[in-house]
N, C-alpha and C positions, 0 to 999 in steps of 0.2 A: 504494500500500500504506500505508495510514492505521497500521500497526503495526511500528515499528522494529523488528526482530529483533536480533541481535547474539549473538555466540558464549558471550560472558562477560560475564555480565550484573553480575557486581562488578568487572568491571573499568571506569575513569575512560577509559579509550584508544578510540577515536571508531571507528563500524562498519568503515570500511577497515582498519584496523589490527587491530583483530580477527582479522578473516577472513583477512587475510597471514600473522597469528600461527599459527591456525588450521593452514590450511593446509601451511605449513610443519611444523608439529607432527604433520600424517598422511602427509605425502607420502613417506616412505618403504613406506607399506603401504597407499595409499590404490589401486592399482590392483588388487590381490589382493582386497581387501574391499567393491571397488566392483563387482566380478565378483558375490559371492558376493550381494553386498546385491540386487543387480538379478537376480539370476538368470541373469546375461549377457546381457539381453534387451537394454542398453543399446549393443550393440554392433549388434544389428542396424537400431537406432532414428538409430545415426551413419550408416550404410550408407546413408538414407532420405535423408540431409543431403546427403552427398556425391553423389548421383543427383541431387538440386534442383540443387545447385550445379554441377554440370556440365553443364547442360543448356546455361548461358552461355556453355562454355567461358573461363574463367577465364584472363586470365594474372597479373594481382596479387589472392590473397588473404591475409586477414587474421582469423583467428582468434585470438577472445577470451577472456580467461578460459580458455585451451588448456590449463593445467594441465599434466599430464605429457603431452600433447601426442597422444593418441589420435586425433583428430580429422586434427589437421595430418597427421596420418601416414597416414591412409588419404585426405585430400583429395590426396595426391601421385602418387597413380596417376591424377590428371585431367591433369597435366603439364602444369602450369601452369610461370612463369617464375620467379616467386618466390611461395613461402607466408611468411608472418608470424606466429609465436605468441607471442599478448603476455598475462603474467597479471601478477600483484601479489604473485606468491608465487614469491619464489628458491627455494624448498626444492624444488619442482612441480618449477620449470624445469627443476632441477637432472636429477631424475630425468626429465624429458622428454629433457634435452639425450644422456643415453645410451643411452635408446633409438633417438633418430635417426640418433647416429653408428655404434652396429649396425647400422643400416639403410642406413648406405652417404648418409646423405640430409641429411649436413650443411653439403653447398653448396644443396639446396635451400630449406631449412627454417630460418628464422634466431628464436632462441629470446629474447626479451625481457623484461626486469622493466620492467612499466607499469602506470600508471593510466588504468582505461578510461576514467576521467572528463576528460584530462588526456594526448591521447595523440600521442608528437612524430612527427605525420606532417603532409603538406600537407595541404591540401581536394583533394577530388574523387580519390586514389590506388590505391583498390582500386577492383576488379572484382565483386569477391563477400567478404561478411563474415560470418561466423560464429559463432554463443556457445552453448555447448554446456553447461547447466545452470551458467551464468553470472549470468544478468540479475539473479536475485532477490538476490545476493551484492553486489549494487551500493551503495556509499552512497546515493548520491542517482540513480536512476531518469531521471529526467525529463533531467537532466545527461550521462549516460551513454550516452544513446538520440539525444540533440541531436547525442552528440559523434564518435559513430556516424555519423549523417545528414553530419556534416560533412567525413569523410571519405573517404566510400565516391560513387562514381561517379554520375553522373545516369543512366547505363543499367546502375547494378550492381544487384545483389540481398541483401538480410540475409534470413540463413536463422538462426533462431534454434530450439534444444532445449532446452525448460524442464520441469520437473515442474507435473502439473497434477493435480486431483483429478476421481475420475470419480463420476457422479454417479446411476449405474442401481445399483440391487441385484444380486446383491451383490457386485460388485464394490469398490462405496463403503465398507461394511462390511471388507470384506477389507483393501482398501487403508487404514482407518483403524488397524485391527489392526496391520499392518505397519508403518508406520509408526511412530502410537505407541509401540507395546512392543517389537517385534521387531528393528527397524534398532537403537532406542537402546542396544540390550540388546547386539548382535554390536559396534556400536561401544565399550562400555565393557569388553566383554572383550577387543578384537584390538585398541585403539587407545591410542596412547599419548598420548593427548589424553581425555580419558572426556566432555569433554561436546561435540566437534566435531559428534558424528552425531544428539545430541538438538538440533542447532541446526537441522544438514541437516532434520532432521525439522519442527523447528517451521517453520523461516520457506520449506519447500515447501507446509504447508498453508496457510499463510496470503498465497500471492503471487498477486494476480491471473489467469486466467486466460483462455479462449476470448475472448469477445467483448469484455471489461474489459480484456482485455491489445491486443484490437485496438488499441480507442480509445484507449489510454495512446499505441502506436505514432504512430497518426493527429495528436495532438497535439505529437509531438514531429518532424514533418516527414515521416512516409512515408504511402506510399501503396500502395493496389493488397494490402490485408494479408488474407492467410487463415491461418486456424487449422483444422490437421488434428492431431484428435486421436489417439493409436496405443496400442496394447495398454488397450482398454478407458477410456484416457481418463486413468492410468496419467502419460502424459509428452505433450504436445503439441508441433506442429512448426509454426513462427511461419515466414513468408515476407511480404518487401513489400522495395516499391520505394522510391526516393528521394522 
């Protein structure tokens, strides 16, 4: 991605800290508005993840950028031995960490402040790893993809759910509509953050996708990558090997 995005663009404080700031600054109302923004469509697009990723049967996973932990939460009906949700935003965790303990599932699920670029685990420890419209939130890409690969198992799997642009009529059209005007617009009235969701917006349209995102993968150690795109091209579902 030749174009840095960044949340606050007058701010001096470097992409990672941003988006921590970010984040923290919605995560009390970022599930409610993440419903409304996607249509809830994003729940059945996790549903897709967690069906890849238990094909492995898993017992160490590791999801990234888990945020308030949507993800983790429904990867736990694959019963696995341990899941891992690691993001860069306490405020996220936070609200993640009470959902899982309503859920009874807080010996399985263990909630972590990390950088994915940066992250204290050994080589080779998971089974299957996961980033659920995380990647393009990344400082440095190429860094965080290496640090991934170094990681995650020689027979595990990274199943990644990014935002991608679709590119038939009219869906392209629709989907620019929305985006531009419509998310930034529900973001500055239900958020207490007013420019969090005109970022979400920018730096979705501008993050590589289908076959640019393979090759990104391909260069940073994996292998075996397909891109399936879903609801019209909408969000795409990244898979590959070590």
């Amino acid at each position: 991605m030749s174009k840095i995005i960044k949340p606050y663009k007058d701010s001096d404080l470097g992409k990672k800290e941003q988006v921590a700031k970010m984040f923290d600054n919605i995560s009390t109302n970022y599930d409610g508005l993440n419903r409304v923004i996607s249509f809830g469509i994003d729940v059945k697009w996790r549903k897709k993840v967690v069906e890849i990723v238990g094909k492995n049967n898993p017992k160490q996973i590791l999801d990234i950028a888990t945020g308030t932990g949507d993800l983790a939460l429904m990867m736990a009906n694959l019963k696995p031995d341990r899941i891992v949700g690691l993001d860069i935003s306490s405020g996220m965790l936070e609200v993640g960490k009470q959902k899982i303990a309503k859920a009874n599932l807080s010996e399985k699920i263990e909630m972590i402040v990390g950088d994915s670029e940066d992250m204290p685990f050994g080589d080779a420890t998971f089974d299957a790893i996961t980033v659920s419209f995380g990647v393009r939130n990344f400082a440095n890409l190429d860094k965080g993809l290496k640090e991934i690969a170094r990681v995650l198992k020689p027979t595990g799997v990274l199943v990644i759910l990014e935002t991608s642009n679709p590119t038939k009529f009219p869906f392209k059209q629709g989907y620019k509509l929305h985006t531009h005007l419509i998310l930034p617009i529900i973001g500055k009235l239900f958020s207490k953050d007013k420019v969090a969701y005109s970022y979400l917006s920018e730096s979705a349209n501008y993050f590589p996708f289908g076959e640019k995102f393979n090759n990104i993968l391909r260069k940073n150690g994996f292998t075996n990558t397909e891109d399936n795109p879903v609801t019209f091209g909408v969000a795409t579902i990244y898979t590959a090997s070590k």
